[in-house]
ChimeraX commands (.cxc) that place a marker at each C-alpha (Angstrom):
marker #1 position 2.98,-1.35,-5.29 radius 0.5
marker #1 position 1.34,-4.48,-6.79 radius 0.5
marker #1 position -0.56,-2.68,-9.48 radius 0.5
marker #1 position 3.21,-1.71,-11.10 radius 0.5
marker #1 position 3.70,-5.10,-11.79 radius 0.5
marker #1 position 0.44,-6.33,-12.52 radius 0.5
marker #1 position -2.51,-3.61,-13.64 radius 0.5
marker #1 position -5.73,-4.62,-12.95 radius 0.5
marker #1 position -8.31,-4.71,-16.08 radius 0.5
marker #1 position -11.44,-2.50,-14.09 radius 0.5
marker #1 position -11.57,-1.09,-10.63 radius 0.5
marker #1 position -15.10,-1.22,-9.36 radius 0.5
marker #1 position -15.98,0.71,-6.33 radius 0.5
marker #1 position -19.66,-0.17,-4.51 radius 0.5
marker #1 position -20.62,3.41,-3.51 radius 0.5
marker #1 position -24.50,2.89,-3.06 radius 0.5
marker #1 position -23.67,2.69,0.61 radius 0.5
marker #1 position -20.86,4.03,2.43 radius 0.5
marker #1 position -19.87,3.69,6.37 radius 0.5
marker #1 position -17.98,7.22,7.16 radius 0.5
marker #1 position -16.54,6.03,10.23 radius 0.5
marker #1 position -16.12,2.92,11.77 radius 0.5
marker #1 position -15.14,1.13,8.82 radius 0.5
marker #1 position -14.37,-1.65,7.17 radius 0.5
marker #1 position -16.55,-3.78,9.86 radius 0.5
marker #1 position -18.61,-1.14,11.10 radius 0.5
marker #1 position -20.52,-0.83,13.17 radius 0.5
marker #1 position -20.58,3.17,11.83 radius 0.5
marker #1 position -22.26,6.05,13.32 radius 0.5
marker #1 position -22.12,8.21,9.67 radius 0.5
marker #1 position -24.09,6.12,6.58 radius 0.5
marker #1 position -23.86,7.76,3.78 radius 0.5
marker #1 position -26.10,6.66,0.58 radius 0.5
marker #1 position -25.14,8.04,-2.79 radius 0.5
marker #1 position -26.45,5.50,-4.49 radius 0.5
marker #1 position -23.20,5.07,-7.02 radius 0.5
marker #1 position -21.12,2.05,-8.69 radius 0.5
marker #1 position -17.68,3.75,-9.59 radius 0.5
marker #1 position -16.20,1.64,-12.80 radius 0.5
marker #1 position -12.75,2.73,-14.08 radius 0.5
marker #1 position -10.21,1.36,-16.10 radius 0.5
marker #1 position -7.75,3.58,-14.23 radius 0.5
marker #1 position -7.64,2.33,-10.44 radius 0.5
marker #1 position -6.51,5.80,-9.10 radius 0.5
marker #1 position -8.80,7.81,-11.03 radius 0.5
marker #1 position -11.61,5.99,-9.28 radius 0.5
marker #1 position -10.11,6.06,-5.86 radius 0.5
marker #1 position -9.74,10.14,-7.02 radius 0.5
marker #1 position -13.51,10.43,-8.08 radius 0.5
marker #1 position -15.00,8.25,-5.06 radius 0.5
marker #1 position -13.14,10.01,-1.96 radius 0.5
marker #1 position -13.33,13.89,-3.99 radius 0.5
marker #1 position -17.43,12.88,-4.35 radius 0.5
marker #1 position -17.64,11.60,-0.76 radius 0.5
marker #1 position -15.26,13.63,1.68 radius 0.5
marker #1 position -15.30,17.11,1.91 radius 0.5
marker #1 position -12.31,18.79,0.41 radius 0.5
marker #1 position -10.49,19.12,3.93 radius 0.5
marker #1 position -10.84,15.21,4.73 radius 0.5
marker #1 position -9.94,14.70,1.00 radius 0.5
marker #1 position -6.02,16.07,1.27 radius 0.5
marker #1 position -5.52,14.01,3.73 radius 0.5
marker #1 position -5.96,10.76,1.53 radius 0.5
marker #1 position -1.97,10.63,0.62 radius 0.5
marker #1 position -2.01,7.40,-1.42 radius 0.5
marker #1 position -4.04,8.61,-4.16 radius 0.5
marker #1 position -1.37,11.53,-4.79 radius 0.5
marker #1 position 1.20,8.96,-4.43 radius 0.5
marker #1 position -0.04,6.70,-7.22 radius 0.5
marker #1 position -0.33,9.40,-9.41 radius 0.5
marker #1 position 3.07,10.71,-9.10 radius 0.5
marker #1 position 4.31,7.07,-9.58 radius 0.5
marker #1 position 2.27,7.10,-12.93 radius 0.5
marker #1 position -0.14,4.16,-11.78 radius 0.5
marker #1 position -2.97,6.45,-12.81 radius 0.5
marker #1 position -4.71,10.13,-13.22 radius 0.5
marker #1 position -5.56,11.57,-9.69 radius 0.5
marker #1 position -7.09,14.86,-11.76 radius 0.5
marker #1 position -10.67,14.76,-12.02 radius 0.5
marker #1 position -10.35,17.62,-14.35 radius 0.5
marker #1 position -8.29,15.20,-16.40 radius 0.5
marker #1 position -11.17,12.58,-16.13 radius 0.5
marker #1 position -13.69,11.88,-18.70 radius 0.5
marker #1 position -16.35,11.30,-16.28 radius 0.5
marker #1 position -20.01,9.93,-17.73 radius 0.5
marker #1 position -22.54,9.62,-15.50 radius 0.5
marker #1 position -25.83,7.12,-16.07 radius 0.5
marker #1 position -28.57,7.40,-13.96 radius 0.5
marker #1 position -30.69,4.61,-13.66 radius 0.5
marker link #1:1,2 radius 0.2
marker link #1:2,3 radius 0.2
marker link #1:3,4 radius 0.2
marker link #1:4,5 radius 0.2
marker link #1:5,6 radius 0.2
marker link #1:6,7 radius 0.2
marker link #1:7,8 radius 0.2
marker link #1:8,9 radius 0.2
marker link #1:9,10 radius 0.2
marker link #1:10,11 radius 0.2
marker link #1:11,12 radius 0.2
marker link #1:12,13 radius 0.2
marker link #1:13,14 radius 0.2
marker link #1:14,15 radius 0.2
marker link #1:15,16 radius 0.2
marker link #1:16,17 radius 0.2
marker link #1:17,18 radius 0.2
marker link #1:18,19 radius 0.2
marker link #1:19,20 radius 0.2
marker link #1:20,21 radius 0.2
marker link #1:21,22 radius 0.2
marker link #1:22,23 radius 0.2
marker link #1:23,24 radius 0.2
marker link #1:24,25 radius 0.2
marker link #1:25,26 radius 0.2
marker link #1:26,27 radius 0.2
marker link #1:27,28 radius 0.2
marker link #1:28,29 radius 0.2
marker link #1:29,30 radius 0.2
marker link #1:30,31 radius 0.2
marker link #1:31,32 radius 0.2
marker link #1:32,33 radius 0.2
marker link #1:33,34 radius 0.2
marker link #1:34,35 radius 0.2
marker link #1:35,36 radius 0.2
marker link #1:36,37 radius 0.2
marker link #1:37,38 radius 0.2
marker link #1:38,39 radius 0.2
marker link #1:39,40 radius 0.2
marker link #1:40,41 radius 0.2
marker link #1:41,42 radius 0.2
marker link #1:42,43 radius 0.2
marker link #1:43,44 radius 0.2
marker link #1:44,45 radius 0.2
marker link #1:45,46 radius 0.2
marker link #1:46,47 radius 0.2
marker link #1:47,48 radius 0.2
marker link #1:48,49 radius 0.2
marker link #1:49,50 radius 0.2
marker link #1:50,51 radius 0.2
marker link #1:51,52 radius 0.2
marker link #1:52,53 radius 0.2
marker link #1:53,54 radius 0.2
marker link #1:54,55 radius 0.2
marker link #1:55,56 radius 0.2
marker link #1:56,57 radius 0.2
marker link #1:57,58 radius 0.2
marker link #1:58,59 radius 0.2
marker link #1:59,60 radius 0.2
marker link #1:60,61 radius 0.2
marker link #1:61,62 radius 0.2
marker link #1:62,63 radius 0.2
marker link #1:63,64 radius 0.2
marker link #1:64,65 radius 0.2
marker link #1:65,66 radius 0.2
marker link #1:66,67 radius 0.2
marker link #1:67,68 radius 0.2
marker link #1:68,69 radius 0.2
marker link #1:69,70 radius 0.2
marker link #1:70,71 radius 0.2
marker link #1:71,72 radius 0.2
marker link #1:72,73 radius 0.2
marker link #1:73,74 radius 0.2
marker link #1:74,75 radius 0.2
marker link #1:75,76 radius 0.2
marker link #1:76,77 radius 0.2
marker link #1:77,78 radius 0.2
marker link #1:78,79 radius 0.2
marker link #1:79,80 radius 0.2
marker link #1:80,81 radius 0.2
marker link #1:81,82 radius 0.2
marker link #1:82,83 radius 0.2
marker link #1:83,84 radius 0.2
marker link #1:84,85 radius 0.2
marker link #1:85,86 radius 0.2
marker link #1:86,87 radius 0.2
marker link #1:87,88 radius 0.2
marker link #1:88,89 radius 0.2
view
């Protein structure tokens, strides 16, 4: 609710590694490494990008908040919406 007040500049999401269970502290059973940094200007749109890349779609519907931004017009929960660039380094 924060970000309809204040709406932060870039939203930077550390995807190189990611603990699929046991998270935030860990210790995790699942590592995945994808080996991405997620920038966005649009907060939701990454949120939208990193869990549709990482989950499958069935763990994917049942992240509700990203939905819920959308629909209160914090940001674009559509990849097909997105203008997505990729750089690979």
């Amino acid at each position: 609710d924060i970000t309809l007040l204040i709406k932060p500049q870039w939203t930077i999401i550390d995807a190189t590694r990611t603990m699929m269970s046991g998270g935030p502290q860990g210790p995790s059973k699942e590592l995945k490494t994808p080996n991405m940094i997620i920038f966005s200007k649009d907060q939701v749109a990454a949120d939208a990008y990193a869990a549709q890349t990482l989950f499958p779609p069935s763990a994917y519907n049942k992240v509700k908040y990203i939905q819920k931004a959308a629909d209160m017009g914090i940001g674009v929960a559509d990849i097909s919406k997105m203008d997505i660039i990729e750089v690979a380094l």
